[in-house]
Backbone as CSV, one residue per row, in Angstrom:
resi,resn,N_x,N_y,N_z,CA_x,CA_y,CA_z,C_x,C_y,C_z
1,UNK,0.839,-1.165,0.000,0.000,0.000,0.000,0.887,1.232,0.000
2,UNK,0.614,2.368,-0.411,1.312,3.470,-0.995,0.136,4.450,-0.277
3,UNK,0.884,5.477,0.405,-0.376,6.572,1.296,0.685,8.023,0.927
4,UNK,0.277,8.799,0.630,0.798,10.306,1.087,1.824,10.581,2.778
5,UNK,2.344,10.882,2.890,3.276,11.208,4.008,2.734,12.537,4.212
6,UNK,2.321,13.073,5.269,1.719,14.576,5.735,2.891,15.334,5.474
7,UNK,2.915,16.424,4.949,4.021,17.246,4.709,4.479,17.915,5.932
8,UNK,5.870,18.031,6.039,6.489,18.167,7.047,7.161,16.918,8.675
9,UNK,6.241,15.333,7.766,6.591,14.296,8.499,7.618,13.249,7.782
10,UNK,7.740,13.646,6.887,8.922,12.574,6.657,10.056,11.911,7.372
11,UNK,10.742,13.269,8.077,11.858,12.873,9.069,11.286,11.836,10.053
12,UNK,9.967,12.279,10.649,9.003,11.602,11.695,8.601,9.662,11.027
13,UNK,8.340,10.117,9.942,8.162,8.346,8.992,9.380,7.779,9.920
14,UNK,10.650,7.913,9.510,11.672,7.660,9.178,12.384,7.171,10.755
15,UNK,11.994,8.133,11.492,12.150,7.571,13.038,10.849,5.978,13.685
16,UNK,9.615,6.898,13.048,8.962,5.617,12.879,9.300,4.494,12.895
17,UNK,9.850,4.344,11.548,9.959,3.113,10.649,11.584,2.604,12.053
18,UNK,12.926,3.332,12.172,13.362,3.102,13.081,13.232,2.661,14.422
19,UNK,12.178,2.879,14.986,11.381,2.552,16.710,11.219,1.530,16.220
20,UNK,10.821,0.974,15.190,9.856,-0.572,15.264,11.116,-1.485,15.321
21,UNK,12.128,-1.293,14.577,13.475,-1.780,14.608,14.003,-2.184,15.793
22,UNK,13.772,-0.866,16.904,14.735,-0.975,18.007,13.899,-0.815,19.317
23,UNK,13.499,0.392,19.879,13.149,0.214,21.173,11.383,-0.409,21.041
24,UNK,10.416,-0.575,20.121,9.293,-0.810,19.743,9.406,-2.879,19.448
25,UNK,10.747,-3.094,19.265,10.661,-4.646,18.038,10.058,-6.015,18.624
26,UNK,10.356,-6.158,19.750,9.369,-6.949,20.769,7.970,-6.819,20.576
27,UNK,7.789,-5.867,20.655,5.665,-5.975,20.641,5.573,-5.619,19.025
28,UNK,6.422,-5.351,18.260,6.090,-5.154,16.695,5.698,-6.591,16.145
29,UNK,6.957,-7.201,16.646,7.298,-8.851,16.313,5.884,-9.660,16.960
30,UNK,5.857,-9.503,18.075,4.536,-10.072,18.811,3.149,-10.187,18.173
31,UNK,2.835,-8.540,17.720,1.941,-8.024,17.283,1.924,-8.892,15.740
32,UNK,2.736,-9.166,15.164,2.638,-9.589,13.603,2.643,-10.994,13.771
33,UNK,3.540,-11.575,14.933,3.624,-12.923,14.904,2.018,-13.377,14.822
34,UNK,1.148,-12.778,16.003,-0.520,-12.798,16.473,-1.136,-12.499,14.956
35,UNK,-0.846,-11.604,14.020,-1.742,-11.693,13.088,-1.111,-12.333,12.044
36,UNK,-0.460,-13.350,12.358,-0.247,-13.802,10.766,0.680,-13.553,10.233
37,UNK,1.233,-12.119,9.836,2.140,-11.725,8.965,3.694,-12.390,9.285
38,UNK,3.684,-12.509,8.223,5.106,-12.980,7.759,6.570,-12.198,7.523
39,UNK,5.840,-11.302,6.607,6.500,-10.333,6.632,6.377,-8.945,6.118
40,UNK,7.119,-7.811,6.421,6.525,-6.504,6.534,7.609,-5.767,5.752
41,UNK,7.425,-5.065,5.063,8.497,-3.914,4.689,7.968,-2.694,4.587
42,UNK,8.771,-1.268,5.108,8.093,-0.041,5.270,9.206,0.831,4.534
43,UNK,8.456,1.485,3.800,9.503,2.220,2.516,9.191,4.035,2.388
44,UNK,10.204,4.559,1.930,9.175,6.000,1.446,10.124,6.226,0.177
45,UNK,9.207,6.789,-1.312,9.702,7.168,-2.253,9.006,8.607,-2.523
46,UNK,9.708,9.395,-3.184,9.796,11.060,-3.449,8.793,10.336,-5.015
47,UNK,7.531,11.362,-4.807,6.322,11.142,-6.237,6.756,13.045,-6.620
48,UNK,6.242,12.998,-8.060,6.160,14.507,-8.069,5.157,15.385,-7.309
49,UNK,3.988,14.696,-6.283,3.187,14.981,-5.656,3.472,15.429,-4.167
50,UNK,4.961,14.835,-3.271,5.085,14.704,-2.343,5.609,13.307,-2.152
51,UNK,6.037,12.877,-0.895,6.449,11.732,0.029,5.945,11.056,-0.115
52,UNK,5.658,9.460,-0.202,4.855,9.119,-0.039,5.442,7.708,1.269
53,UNK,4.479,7.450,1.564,5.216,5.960,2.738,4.586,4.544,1.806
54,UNK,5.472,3.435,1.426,5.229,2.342,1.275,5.372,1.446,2.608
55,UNK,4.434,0.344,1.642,4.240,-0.761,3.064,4.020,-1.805,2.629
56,UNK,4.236,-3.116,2.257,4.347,-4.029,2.032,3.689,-4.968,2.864
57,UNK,3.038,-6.102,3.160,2.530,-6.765,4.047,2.246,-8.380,3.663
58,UNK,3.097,-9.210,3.817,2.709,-10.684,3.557,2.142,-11.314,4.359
59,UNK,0.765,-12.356,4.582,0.039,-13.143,5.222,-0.686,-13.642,4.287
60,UNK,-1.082,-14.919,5.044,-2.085,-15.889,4.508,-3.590,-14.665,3.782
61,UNK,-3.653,-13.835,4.858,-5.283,-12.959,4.460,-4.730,-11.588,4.979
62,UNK,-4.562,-11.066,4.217,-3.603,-9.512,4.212,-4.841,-8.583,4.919
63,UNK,-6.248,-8.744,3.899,-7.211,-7.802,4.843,-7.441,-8.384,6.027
64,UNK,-7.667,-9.640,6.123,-7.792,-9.646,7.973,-6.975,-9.455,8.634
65,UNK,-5.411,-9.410,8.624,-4.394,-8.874,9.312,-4.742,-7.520,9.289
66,UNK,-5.290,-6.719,8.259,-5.563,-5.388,8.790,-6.547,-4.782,9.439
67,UNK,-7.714,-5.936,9.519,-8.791,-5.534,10.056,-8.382,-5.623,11.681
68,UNK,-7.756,-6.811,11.588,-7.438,-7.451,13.120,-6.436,-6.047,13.766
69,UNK,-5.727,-5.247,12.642,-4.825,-4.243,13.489,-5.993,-2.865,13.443
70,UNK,-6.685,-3.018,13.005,-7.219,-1.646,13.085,-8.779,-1.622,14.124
71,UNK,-9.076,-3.128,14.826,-9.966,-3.415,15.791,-8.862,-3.422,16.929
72,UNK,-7.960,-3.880,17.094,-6.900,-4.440,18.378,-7.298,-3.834,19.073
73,UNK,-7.491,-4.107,20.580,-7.437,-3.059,21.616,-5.903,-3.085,22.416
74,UNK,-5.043,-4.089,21.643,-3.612,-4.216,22.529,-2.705,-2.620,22.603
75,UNK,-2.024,-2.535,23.535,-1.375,-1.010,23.690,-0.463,-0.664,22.367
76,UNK,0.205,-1.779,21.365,0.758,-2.390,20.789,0.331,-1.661,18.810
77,UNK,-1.088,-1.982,19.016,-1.468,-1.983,18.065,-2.243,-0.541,18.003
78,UNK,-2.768,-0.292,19.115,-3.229,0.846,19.097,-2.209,2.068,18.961
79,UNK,-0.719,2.101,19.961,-0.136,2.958,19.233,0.597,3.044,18.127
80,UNK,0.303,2.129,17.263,1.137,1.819,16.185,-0.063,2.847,15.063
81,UNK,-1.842,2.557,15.440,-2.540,3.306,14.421,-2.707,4.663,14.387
82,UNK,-2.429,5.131,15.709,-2.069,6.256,16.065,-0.991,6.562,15.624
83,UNK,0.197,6.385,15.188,1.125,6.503,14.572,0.838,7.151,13.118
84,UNK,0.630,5.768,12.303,-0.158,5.693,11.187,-1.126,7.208,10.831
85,UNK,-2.246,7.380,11.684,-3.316,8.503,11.604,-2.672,9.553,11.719
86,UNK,-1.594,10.043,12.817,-0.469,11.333,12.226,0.364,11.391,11.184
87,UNK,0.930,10.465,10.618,1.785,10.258,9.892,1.644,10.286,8.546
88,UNK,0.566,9.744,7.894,-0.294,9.625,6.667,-1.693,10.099,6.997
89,UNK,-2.140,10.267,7.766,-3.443,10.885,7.942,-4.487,9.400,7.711
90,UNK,-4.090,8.552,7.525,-4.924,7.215,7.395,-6.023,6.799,8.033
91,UNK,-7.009,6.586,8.811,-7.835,6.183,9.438,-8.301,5.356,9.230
92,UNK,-8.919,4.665,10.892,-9.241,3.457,10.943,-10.235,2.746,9.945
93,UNK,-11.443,3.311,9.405,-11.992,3.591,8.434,-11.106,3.244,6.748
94,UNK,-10.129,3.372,6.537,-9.624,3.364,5.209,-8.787,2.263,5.063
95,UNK,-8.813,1.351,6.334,-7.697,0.361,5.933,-8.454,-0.783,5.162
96,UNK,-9.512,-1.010,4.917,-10.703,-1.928,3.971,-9.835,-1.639,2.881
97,UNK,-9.535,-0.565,2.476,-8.856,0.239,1.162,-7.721,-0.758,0.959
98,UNK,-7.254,-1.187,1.634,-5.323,-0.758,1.923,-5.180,-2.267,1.497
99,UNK,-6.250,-3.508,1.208,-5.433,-4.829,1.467,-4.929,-5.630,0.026
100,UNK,-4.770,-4.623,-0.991,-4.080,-4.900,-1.789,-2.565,-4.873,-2.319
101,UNK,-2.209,-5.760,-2.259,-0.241,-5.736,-2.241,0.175,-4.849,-3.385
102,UNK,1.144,-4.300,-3.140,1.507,-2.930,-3.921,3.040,-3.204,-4.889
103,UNK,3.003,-3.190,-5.720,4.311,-3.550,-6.533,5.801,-2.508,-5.664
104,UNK,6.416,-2.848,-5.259,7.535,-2.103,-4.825,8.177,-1.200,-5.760
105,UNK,8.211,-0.303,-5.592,8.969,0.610,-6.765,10.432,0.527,-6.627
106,UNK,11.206,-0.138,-7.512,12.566,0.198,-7.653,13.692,1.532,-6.795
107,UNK,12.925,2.606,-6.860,13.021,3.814,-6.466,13.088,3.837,-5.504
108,UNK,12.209,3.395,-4.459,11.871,3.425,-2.953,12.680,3.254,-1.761
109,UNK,13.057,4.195,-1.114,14.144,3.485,0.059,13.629,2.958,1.173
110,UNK,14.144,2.050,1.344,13.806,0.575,2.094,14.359,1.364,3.764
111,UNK,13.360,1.849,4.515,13.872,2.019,6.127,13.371,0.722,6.796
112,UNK,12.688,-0.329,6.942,12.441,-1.151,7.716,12.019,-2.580,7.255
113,UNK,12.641,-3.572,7.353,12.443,-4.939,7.046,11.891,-5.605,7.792
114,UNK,11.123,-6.411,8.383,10.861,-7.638,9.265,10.364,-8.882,8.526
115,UNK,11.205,-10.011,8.725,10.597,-10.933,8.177,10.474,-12.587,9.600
116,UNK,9.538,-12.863,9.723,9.069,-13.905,10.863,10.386,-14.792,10.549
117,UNK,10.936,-15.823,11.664,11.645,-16.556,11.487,10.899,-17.703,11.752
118,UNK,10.488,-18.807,10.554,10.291,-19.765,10.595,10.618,-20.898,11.598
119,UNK,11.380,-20.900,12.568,11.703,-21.928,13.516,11.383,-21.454,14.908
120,UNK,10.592,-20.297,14.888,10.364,-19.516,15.719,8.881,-20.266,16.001
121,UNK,8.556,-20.924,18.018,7.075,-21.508,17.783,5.941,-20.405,17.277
């Protein structure tokens, strides 16, 4: 999925996309292990329009992993959509939109990888 970046948040994406990496990666990992996902990539590429944030999302059922993050009541998930809703302006409301996988643009710089480790229960 491909969203607009609010102008003036890019730097903010970018720490984002960093927290989930480091002091956030425990309950990120948790949180994805619980829905399924496999794996995640969070990107931002320069459009002639503005910023935009990519997002990538692999699971068995991509919209119910998003439905399941945008109902969560975990502390986890909730500040992660809160995140999201400053950041892109996204709402809970628009992620029905969002569960189609998005071709990666060549272009795009790659700030955050996670991929599940299979030997992991």
């Amino acid at each position: 999925m491909s969203n607009p970046i609010r102008p003036g948040k890019v730097e903010a994406w970018r720490r984002f996309c960093q927290e989930l990496g480091s002091s956030r990666r425990q309950s990120f990992e948790e949180s994805r292990r619980r829905l399924g996902i496999t794996r995640e990539r969070l990107g931002v590429v320069e459009t002639p329009f503005g910023s935009a944030a990519i997002t990538a999302i692999d699971a068995p059922n991509v919209g119910q992993a998003l439905g399941e993050i945008m109902t969560s009541d975990l502390p986890f998930d909730r500040w992660y959509r809160g995140r999201i809703q400053e950041l892109q302006g996204v709402k809970q409301s628009s992620y029905g939109l969002l569960s189609e996988r998005p071709q990666l643009s060549e272009d795009q710089e790659l700030l955050f990888e996670w991929t599940s480790d299979p030997e992991s229960p």
